[in-house]
N, CA, C and O atoms as a DFTB+ gen file, in Angstrom:
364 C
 N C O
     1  1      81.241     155.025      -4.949
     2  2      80.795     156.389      -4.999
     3  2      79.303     156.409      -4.686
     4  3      78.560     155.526      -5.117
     5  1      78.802     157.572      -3.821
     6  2      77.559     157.647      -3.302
     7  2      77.129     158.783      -3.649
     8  3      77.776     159.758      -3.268
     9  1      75.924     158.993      -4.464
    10  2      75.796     160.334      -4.908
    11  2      74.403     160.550      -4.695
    12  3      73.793     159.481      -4.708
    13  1      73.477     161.824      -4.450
    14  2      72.630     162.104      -4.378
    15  2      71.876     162.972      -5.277
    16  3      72.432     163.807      -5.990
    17  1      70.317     162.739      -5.242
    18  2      70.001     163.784      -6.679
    19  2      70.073     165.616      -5.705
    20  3      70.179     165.887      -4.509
    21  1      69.963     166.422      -6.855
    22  2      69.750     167.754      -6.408
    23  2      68.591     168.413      -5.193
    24  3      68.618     169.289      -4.329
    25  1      67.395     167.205      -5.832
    26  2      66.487     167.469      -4.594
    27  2      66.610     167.062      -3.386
    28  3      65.989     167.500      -2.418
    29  1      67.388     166.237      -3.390
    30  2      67.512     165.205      -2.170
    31  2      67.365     166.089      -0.636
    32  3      67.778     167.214      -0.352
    33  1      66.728     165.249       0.062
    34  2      66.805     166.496       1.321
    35  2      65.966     167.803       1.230
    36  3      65.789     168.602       2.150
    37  1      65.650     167.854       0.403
    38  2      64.596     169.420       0.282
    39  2      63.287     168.787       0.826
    40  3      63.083     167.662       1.280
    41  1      62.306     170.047       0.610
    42  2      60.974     169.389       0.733
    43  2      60.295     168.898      -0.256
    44  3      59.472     168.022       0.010
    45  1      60.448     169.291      -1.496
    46  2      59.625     168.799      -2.587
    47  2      60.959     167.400      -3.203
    48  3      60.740     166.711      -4.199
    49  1      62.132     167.280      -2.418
    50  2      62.849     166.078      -2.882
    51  2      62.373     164.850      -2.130
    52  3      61.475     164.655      -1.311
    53  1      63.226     164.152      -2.657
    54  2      63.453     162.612      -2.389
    55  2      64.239     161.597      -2.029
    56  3      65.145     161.729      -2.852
    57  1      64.548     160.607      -1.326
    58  2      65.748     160.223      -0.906
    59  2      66.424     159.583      -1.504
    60  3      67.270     158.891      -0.938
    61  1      66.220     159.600      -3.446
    62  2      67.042     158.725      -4.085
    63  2      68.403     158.468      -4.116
    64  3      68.949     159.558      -3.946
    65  1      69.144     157.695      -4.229
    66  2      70.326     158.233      -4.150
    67  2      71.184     156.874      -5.044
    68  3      70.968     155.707      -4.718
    69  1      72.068     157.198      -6.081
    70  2      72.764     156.384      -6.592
    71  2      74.313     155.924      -6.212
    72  3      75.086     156.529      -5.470
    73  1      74.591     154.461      -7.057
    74  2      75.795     153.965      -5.903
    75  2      76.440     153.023      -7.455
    76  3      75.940     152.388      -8.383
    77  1      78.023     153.490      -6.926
    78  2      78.652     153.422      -8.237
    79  2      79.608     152.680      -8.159
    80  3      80.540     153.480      -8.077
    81  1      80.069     151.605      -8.124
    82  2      81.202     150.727      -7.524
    83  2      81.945     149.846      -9.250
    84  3      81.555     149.608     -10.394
    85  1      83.123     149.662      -8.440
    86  2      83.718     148.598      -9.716
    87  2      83.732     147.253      -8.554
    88  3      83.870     147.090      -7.341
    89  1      83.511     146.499      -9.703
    90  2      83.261     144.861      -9.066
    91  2      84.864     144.283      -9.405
    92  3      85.573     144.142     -10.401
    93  1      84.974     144.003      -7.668
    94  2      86.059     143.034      -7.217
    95  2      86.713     142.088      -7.929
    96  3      87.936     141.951      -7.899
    97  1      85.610     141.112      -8.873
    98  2      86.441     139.480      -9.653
    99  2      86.233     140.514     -10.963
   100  3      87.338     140.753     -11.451
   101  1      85.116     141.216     -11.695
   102  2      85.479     141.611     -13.255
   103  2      86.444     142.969     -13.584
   104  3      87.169     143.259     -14.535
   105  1      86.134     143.562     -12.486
   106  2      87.052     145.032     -12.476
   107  2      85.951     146.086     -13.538
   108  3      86.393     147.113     -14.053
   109  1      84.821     145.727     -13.691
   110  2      83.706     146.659     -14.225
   111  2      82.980     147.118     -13.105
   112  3      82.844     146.583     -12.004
   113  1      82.264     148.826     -13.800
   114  2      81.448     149.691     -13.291
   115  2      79.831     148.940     -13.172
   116  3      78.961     148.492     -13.919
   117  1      80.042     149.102     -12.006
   118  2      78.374     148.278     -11.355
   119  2      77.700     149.580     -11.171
   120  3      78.522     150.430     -10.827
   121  1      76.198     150.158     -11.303
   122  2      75.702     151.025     -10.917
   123  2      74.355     151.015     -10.267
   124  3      73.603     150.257     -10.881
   125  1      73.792     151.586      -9.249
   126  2      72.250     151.179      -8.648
   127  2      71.493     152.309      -8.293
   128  3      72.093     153.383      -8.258
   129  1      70.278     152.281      -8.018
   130  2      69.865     153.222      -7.541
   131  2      69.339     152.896      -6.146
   132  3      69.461     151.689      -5.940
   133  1      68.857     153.476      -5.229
   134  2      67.965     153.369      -4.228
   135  2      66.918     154.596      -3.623
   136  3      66.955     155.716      -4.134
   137  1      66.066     154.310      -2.590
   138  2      65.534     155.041      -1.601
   139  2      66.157     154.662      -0.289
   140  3      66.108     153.496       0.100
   141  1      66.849     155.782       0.532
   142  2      66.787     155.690       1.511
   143  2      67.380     156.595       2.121
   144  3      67.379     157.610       1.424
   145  1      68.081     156.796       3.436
   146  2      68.469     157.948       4.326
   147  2      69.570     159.045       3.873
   148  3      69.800     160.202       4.223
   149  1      70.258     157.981       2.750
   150  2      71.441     158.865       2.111
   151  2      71.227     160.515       2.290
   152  3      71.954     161.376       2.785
   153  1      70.007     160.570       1.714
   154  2      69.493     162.224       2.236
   155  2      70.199     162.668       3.301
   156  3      70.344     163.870       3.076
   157  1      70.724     162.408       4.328
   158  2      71.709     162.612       5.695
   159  2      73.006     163.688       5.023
   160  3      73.433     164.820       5.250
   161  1      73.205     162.920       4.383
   162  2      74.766     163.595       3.795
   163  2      73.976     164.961       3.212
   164  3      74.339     165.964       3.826
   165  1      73.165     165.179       2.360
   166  2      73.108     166.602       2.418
   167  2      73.129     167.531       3.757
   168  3      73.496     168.705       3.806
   169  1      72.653     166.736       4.821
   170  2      72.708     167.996       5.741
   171  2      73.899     167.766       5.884
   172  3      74.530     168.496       5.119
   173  1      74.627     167.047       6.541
   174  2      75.786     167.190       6.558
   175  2      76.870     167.962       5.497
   176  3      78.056     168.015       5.820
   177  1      76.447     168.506       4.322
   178  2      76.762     169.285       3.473
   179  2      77.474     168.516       2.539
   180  3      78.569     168.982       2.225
   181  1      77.183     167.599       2.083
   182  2      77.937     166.678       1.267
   183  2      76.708     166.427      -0.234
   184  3      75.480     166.457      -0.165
   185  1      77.456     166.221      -1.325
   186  2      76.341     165.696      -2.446
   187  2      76.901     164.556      -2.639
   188  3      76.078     163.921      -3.298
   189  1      77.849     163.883      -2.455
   190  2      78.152     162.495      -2.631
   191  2      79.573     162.360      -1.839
   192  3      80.274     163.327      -1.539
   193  1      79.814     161.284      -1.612
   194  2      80.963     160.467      -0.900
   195  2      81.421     159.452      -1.856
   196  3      80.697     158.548      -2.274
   197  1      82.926     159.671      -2.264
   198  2      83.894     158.728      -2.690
   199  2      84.768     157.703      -1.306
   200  3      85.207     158.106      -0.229
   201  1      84.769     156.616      -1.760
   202  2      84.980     155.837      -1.139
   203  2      86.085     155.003      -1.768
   204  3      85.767     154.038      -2.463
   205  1      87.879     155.437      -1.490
   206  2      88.900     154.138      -2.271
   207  2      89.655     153.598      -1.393
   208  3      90.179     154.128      -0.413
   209  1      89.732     152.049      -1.913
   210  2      90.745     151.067      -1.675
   211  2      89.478     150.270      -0.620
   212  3      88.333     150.686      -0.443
   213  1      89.898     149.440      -0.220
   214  2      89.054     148.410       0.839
   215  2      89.712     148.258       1.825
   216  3      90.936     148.390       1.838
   217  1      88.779     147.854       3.146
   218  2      88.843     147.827       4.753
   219  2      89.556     146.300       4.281
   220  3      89.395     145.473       3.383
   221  1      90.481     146.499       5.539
   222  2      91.030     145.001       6.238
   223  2      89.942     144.657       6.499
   224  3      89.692     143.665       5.813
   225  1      88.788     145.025       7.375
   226  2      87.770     144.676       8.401
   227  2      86.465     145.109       8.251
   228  3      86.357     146.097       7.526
   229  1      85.500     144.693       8.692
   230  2      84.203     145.285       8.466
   231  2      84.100     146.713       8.523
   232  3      85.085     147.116       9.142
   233  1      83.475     147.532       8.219
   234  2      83.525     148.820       8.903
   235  2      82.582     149.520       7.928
   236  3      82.751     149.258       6.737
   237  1      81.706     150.291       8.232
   238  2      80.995     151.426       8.130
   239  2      81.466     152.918       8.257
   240  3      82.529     153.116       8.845
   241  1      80.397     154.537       7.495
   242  2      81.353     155.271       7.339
   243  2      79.926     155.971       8.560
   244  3      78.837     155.410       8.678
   245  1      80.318     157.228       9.299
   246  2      79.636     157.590       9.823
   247  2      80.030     159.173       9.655
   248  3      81.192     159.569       9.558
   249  1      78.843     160.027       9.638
   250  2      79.347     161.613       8.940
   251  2      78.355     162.431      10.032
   252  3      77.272     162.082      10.502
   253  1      79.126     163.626      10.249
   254  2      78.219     164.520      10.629
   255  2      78.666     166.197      10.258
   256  3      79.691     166.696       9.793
   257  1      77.739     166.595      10.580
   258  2      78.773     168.389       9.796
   259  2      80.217     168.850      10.106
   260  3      80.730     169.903       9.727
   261  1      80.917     167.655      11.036
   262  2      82.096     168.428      11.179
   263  2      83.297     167.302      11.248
   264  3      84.527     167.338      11.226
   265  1      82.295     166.291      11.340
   266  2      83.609     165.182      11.530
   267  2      82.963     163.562      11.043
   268  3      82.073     162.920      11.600
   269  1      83.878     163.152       9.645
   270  2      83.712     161.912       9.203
   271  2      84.632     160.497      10.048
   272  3      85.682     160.699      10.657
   273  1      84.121     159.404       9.947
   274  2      84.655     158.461      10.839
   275  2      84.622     156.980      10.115
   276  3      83.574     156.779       9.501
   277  1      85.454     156.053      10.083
   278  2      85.072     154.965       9.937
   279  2      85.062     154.176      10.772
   280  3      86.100     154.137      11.431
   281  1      84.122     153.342      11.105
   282  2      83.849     152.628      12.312
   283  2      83.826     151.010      12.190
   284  3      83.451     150.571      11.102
   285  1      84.126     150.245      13.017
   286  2      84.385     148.736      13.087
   287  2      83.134     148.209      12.871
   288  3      82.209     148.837      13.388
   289  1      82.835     147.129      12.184
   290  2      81.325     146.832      12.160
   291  2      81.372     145.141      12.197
   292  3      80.512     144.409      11.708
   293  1      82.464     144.757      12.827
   294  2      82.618     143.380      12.904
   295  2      81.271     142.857      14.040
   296  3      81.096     141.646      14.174
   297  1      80.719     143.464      14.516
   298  2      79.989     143.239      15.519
   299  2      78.587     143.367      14.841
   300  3      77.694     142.691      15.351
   301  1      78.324     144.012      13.943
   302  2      77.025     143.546      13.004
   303  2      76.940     142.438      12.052
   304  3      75.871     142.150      11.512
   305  1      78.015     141.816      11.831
   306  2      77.913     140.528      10.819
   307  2      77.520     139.774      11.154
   308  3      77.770     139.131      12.174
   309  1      76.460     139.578      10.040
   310  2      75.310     138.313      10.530
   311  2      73.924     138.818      11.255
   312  3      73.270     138.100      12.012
   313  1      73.626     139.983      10.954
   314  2      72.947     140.507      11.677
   315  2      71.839     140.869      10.349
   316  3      72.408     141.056       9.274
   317  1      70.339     140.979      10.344
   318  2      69.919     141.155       9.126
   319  2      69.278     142.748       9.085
   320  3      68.862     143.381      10.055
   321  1      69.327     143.157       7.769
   322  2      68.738     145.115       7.519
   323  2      68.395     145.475       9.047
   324  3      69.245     145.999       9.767
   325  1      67.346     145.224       9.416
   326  2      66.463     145.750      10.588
   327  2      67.462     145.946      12.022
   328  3      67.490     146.993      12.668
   329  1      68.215     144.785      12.338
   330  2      69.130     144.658      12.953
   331  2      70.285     145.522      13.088
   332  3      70.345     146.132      14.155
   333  1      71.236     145.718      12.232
   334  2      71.298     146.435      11.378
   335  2      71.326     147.704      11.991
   336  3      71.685     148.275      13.021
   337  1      70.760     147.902      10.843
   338  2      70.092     149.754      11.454
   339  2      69.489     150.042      12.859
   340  3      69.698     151.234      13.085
   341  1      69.027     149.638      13.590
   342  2      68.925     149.636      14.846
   343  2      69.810     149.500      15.916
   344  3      69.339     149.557      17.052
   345  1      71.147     149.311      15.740
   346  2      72.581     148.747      16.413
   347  2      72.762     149.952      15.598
   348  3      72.076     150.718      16.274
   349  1      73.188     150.652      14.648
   350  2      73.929     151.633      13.952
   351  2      73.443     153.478      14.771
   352  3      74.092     154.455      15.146
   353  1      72.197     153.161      14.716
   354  2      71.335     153.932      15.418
   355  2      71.498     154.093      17.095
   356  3      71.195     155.089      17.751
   357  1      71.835     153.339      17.393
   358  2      71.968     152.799      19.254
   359  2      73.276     153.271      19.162
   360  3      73.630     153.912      20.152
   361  1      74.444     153.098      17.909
   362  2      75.357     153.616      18.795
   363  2      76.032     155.141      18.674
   364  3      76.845     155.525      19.515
């Protein structure tokens, strides 16, 4: 689960955004915070994204105001952050 605060995306907000997963070997609630683009999904009109069951395959989620996608990402593995996001961006 990907959730964003209320400000997120405004002007006086911020791009925090929290991330809520159960772990694979204990079957417990893992929780984190971050900075970063998540802010996206508000424009896209979203305050958070649920995410169930797991990919056969690598894959990434890609959103825009009218149409969500999951995309193959076998072709970024092994590739580091910067990398990454710059290939995600390109395509």
């Amino acid at each position: 689960m990907f959730f964003t605060g209320p400000l997120t995306g405004t002007k006086i907000g911020s791009g925090i955004f929290s991330v809520v997963s159960k772990g694979a070997t204990t079957g417990l609630a893992g929780a984190s915070q971050a900075n970063g683009f998540l802010e996206l999904s508000k424009v896209c009109g979203f305050d958070g994204i649920i995410i169930q069951g797991r990919a056969k395959q690598w894959s990434y989620l890609t959103s825009t105001t009218t149409r969500q996608k999951i995309r193959s990402a076998g072709d970024l593995v092994g590739k580091d952050t910067w990398e990454t996001e710059d290939a995600i961006k390109r395509d």
